[in-house]
C-alpha positions in Angstrom: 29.5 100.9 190.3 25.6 102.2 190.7 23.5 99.8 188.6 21.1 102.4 186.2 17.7 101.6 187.7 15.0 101.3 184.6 11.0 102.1 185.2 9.2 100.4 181.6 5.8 101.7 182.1 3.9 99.0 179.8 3.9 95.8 179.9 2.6 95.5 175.7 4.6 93.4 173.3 7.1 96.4 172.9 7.8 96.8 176.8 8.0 93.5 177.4 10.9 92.7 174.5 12.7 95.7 176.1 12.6 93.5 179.4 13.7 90.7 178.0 16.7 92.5 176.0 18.2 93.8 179.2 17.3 90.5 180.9 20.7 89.6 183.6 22.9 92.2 182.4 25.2 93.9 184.3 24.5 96.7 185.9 21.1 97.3 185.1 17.9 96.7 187.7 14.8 97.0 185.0 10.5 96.7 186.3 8.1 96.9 184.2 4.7 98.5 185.6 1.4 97.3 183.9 -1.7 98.5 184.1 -3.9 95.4 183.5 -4.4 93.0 186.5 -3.1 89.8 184.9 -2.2 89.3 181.7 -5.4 87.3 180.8 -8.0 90.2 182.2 -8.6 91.5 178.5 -8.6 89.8 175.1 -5.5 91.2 172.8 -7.4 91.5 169.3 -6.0 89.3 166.2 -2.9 88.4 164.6 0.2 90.5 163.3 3.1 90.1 160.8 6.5 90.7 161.9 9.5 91.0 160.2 12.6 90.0 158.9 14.7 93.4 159.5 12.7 94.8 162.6 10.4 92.9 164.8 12.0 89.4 163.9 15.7 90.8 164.2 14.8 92.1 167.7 13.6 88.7 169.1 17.0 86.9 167.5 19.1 89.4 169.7 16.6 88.6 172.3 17.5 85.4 172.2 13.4 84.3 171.2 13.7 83.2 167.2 13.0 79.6 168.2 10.5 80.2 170.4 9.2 82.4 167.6 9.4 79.7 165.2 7.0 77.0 167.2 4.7 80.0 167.2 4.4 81.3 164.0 2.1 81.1 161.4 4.0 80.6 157.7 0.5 79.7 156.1 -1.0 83.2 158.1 1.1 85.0 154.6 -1.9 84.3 152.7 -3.3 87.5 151.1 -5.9 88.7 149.2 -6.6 92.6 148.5 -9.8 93.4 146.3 -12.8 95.5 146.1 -16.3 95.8 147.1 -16.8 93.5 144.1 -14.2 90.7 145.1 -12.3 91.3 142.2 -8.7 90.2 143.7 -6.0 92.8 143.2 -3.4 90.9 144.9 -3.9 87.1 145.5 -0.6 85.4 147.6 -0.7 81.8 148.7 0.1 80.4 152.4 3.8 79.6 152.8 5.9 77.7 154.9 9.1 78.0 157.0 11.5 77.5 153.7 9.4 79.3 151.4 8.4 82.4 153.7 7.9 86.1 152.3 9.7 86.9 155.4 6.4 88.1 157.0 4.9 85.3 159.0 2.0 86.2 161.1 1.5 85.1 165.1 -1.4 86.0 167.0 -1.1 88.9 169.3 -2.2 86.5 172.3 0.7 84.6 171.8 3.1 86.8 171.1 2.5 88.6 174.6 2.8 85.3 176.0 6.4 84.1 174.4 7.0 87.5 176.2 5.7 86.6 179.5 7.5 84.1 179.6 11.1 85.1 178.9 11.3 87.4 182.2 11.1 86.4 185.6 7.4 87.1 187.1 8.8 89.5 189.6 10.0 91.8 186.7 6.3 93.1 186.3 4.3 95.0 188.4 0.6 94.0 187.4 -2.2 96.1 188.5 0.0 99.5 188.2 -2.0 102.2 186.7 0.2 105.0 185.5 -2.0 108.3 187.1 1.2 111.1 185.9 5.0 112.0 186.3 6.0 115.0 188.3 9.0 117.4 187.2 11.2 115.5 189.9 10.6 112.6 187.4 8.5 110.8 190.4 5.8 107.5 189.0 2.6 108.6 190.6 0.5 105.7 190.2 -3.1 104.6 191.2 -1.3 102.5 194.4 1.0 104.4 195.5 4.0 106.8 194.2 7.6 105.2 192.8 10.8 106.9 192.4 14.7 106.9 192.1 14.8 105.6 188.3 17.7 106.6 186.1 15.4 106.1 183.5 11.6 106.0 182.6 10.7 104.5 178.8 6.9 105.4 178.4 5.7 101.9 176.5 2.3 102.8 177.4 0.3 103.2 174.4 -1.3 105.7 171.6 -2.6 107.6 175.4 0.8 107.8 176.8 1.5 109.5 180.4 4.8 109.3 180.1 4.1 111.6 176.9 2.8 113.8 179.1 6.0 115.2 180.4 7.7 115.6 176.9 4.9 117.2 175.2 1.4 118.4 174.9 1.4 116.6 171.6 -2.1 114.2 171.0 -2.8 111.8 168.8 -5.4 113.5 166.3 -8.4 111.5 164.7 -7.2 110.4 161.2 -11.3 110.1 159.7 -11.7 106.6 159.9 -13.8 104.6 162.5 -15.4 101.4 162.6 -16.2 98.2 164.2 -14.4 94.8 164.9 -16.1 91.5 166.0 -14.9 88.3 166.3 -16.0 84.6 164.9 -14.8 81.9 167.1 -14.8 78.4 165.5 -15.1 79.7 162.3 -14.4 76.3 160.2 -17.5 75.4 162.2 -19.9 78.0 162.4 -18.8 80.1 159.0 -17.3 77.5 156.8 -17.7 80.0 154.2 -16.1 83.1 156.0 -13.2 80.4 156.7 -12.3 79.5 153.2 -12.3 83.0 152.0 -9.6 83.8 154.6 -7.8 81.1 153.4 -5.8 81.0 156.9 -4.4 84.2 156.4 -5.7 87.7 155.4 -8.6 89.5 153.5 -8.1 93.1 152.8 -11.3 94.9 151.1 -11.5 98.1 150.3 -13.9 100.6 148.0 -15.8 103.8 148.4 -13.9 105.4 151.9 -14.7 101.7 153.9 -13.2 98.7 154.0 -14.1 95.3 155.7 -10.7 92.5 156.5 -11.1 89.2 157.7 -8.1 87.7 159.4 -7.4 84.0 160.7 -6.2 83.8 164.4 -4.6 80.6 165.6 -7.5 79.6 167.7 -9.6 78.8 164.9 -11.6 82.1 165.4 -11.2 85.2 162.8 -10.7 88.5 163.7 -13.1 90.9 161.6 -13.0 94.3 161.2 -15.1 96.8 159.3 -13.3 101.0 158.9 -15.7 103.9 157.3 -14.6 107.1 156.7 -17.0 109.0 158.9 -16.6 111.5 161.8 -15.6 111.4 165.1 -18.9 111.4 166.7 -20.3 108.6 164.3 -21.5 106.4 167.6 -23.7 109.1 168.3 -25.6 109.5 165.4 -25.8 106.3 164.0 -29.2 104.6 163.4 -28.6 101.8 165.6 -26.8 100.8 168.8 -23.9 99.8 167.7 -23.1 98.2 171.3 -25.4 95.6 170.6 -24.4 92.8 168.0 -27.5 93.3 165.9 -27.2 97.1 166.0 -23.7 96.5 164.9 -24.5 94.2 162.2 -27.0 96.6 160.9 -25.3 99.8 161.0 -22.6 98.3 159.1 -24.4 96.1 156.1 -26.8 99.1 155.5 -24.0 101.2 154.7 -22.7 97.8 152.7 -25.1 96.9 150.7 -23.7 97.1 147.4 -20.9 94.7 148.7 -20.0 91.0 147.5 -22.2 88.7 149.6 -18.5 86.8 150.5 -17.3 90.2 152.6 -20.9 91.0 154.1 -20.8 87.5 155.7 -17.8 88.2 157.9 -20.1 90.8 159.5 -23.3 88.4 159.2 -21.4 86.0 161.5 -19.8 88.5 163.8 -19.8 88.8 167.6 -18.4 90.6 170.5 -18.6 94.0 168.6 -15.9 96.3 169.4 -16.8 99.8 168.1 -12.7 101.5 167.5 -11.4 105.8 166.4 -8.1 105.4 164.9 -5.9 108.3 165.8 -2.5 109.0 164.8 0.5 111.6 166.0 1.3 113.9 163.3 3.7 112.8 160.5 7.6 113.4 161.5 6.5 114.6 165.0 9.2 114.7 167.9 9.9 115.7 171.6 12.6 118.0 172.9 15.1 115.6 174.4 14.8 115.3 178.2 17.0 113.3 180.4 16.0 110.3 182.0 12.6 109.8 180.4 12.1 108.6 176.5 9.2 106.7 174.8 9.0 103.7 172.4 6.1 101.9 170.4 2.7 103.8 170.2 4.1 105.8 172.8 6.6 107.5 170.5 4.3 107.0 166.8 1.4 105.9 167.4 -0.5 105.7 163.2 -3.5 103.3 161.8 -3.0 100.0 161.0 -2.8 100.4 157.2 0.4 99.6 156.2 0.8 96.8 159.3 4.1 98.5 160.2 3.0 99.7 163.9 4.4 96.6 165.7 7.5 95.9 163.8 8.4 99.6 164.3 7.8 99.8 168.2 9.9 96.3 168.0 12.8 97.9 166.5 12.3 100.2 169.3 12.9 98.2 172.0 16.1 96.9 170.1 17.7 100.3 169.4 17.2 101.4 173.1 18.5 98.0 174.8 21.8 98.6 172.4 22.5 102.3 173.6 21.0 101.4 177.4 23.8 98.8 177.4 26.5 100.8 175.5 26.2 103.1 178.5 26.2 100.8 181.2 29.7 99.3 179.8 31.2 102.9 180.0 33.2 103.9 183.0 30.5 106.5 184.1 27.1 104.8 182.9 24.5 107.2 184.9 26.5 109.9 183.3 26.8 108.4 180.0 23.1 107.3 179.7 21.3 110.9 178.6 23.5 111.4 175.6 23.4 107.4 174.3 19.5 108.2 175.2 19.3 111.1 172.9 20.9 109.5 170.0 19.2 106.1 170.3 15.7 108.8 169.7 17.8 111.0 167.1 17.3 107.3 165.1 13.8 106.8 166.0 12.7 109.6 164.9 14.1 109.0 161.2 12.4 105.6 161.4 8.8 106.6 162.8 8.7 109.4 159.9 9.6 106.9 157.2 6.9 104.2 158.7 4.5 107.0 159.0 4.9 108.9 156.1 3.8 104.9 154.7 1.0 104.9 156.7 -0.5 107.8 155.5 -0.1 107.4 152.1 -1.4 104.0 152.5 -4.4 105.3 154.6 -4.8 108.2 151.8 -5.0 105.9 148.7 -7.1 102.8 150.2 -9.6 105.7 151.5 -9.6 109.1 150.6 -8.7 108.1 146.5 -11.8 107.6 144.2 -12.1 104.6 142.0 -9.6 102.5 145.3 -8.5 100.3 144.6 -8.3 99.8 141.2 -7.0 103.7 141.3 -4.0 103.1 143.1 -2.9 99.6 143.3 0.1 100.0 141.5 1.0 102.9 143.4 1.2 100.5 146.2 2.4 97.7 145.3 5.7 100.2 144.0 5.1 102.0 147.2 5.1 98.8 149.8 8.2 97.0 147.3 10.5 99.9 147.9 9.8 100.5 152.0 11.5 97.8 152.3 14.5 98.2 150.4 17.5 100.0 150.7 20.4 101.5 149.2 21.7 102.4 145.9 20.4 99.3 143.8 17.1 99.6 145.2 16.8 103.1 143.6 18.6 101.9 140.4 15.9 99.1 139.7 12.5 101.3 140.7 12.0 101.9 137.0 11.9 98.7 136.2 9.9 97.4 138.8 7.4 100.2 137.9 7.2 99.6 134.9 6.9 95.8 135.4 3.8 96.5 137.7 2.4 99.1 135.8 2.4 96.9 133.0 1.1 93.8 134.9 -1.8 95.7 136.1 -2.6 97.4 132.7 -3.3 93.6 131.7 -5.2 92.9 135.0 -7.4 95.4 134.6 -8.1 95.0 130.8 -9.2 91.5 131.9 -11.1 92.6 135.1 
């Protein structure tokens, strides 16, 4: 029997748990081709939440919970949302293993890593730039041209060239630009930046910007500041927003009517990173084509708003390695792979307009809504609540959730 031969072009979080779900089965000879040159060339930004139903499901069947475990960070749930003002609109506490929201966050550096190393080295291909596919379905890359996959799954990113040969489709600027910097040894050199964190999340938002601060598990924090602004803000800025001062300035000029506490995580900030969020259109698909599919960023690529991107591309990598291996236990699996292919993306593409239909209300009401978020917090706490529910009692109890956080809120904000 042939073994189905697998090309993951990618070698991101989302590629590499692909990997490691068809790790030593039968019949299937899987290589991953990355890009980078090591995985240590390039820093991999802050920390994420996973879980329980997608992203954390996905590393039990891979086999990686308890590796998971030694790596997360319960206390990371800590939460604060407010406004330019810090007035706190929701305020949750750290947790721990027993008492987790079943979100715990691990930093992206360390979740690559976990990754890394639960496939064999010779599994990746590092240093493989992905230049284009041809119509014979041949990898031209940067070193030299692969070919005879039964399968190519594009896990390349929001600039996907495996895209390429589905569609034309681009990701489409969604408004919103910004910078993020970085405070290493935060305790140290912003004590105050570090207790507002708290060890896990700040979320501000008011007037079309927002500014987050976010522990990572080095002891640095991860800031970013978003403006609704247009594409070619860079340009016409009155500083140089390359430089760290320039990048300091640009921002707290626009910022000065925030709460000292949020200005300070750009105060303290380094190694600016000046970021365009883009996003594929809401409930976009591709014609089915066999022997090429995509997952991750690849497939739905949206803003980070509603901090569903990675668990989605995780669930991803699940669905496929459960209808890659349903075909390679059938009699015929080359045969039988295209039509377990097309319905494994038949169910993504339900999921990715769910997750993004979030997104973009979320991205809507924190930014585009006047008076956010005082506005629209209830909306999204509702909103957020119900995403993750399912089924008929779900539905039977929204009224009385709303009305419970309508009515909370009403109280807040007669207080506040």
């Amino acid at each position: 029997m042939s073994s189905i031969r697998i090309a993951i072009v990618g070698g991101g979080p989302v590629g590499l748990l692909l990997a490691r779900l068809l790790l030593n089965k039968p019949g299937l000879d899987v290589t991953v081709f990355e890009s980078d040159q090591s995985p240590n060339c390039r820093g991999q930004g802050g920390s994420l939440d996973l879980h329980e139903k997608t992203a954390i499901a996905a590393l039990k069947e891979a086999g990686l919970h308890e590796e998971f475990l030694k790596r997360a960070r319960f206390d990371g749930e800590a939460l604060v949302i407010c406004d330019k003002g810090f007035i706190k609109y929701v305020n949750l506490p750290g947790a721990g293993e027993n008492s987790s929201r079943g979100r715990p966050e691990i930093d992206r550096f360390s979740l690559r890593e976990m990754l890394l190393h639960s496939v064999p080295p010779g599994m990746i291909r590092w240093g493989w730039r992905l230049c284009s596919i041809d119509e014979q379905h041949n990898l031209i890359f940067d070193r030299g041209t692969e070919s005879g996959f039964n399968l190519i799954v594009g896990a390349d990113g929001a600039w996907s060239k495996t895209r390429k040969l589905l569609s034309s489709q681009r990701p489409a600027y969604s408004g919103i630009s910004g910078v993020t910097f970085n405070i290493p040894h935060a305790k140290e050199k912003a004590p105050e930046c570090y207790e507002t964190v708290n060890r896990g999340s700040v979320f501000a938002y008011s007037d079309g910007k927002a500014i987050t601060g976010q522990q990572v598990g080095d002891g640095s924090l991860n800031i970013s500041a978003w403006c609704v602004q247009g594409e070619d803000w860079k340009e016409n800025a009155a500083h140089d927003v390359s430089t760290v001062q320039g990048a300091r300035s640009q921002i707290l000029d626009t910022y000065q009517d925030w709460d000292s506490r949020l200005t300070d995580f750009v105060r303290h900030g380094e190694e600016p990173i000046t970021r365009s969020l883009y996003m594929l259109p809401v409930g976009w698909k591709w014609k089915h084509r066999p022997g090429v599919t995509l997952v991750g960023d690849s497939a739905h690529v949206m803003t980070p708003f509603a901090g569903e991107g990675v668990n989605l591309g995780m669930q991803d990598a699940l669905m496929l390695s459960r209808a890659i291996l349903k075909a390679s236990r059938s009699s015929n699996p080359i045969a039988d792979l295209p039509s377990e292919i097309e319905r494994f993306e038949d169910d993504l593409f339900m999921r990715a307009r769910k997750t993004a239909e979030l997104t973009r209300d979320m991205m809507q009401w924190w930014f585009f809504t006047e008076g956010s978020p005082r506005s629209v917090v209830e909306k999204v706490a509702v909103r957020m609540t119900m995403f993750h529910k399912s089924g008929l009692l779900a539905y039977a109890t929204l009224p009385f959730l709303t009305a419970c956080v309508y009515a909370y809120y009403l109280g807040f904000k007669w207080f506040h």
